[in-house]
C-alpha positions in Angstrom: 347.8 100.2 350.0 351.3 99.4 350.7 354.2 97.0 349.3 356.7 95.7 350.6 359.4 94.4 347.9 361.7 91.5 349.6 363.3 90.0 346.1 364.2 90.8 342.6 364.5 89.0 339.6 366.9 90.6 337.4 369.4 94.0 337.9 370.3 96.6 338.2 372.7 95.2 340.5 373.0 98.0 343.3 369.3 97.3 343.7 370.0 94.4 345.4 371.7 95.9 348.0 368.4 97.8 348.9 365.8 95.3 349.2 363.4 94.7 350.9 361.9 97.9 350.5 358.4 100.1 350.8 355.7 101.8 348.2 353.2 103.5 349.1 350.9 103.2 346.0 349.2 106.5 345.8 346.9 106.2 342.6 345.8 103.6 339.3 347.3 105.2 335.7 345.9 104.3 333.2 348.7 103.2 330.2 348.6 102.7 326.6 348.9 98.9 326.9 346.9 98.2 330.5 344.9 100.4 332.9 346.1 99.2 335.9 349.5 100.7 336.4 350.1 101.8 339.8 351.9 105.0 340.8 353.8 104.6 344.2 356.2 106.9 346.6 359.1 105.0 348.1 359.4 106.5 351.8 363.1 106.1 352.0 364.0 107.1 347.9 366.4 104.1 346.3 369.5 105.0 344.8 370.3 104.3 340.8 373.1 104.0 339.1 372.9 104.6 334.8 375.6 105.8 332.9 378.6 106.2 335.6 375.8 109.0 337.6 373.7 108.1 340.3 370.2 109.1 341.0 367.7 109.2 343.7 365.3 107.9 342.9 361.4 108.6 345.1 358.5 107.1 342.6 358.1 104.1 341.0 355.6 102.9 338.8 354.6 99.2 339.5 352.1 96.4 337.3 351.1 93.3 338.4 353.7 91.3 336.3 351.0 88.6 335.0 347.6 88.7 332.9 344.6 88.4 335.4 346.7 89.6 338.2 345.7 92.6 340.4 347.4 94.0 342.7 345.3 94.6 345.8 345.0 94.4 350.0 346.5 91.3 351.3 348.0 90.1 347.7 351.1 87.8 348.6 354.4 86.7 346.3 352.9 89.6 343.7 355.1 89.2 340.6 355.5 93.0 339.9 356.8 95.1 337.2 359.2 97.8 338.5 359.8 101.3 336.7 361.4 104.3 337.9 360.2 107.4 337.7 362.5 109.6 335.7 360.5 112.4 335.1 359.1 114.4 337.5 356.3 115.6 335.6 355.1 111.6 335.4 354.2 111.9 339.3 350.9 114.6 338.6 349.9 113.3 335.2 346.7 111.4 334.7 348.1 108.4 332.7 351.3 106.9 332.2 354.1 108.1 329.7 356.4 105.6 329.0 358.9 108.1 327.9 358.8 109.1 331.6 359.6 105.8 333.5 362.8 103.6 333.4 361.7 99.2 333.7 364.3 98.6 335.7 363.4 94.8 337.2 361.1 92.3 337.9 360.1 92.3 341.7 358.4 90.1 344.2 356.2 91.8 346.7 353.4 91.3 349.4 350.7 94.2 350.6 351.4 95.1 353.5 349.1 98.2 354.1 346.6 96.1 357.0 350.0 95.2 359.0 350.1 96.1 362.1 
């Protein structure tokens, strides 16, 4: 499957600037909290800016924002939970570590993996 973010809900700020923009969702992680995290590449990474440094940032870790809510082929105006990925080790583990992730916003995205 594939997203397509076209709107934010809160900062950071130079994210705006960057939207809309693509995640490949590559595989379900399991979390603490929920088991349907999704791990997701970004094809063209998204620059972040914490502390006065920027990062590049490729992987992102996504949830469907509200309770009942899956994220899945065709899904439309998805209310998503955005994270960075900050660790690299987070991209081959099994399950999510928050202590590897940054929640950086809340998105709005569409499936987009059936478009032509």
């Amino acid at each position: 499957m594939e997203l397509l973010v076209r709107a934010i809900d809160w900062d950071p700020k130079e994210l705006w600037d960057q939207i809309p923009f693509r995640i490949e969702l590559l595989r379900e992680l399991p979390g603490s909290d929920r088991t349907d995290y999704w791990l997701g590449r970004l094809p063209k990474s998204l620059c972040w800016l914490d502390g006065g440094s920027s990062f590049e940032i490729g992987y992102v870790v996504v949830s469907a924002r509200h309770s009942g809510v899956q994220i899945s082929p065709r899904a439309k105006n998805l209310a998503l939970g955005l994270a960075y990925v900050i660790d690299p080790s987070q991209i081959s583990d099994p399950e999510l570590h928050f202590e590897k992730v940054r929640y950086v916003a809340i998105a709005t995205a569409d499936e987009i993996g059936d478009a032509p």
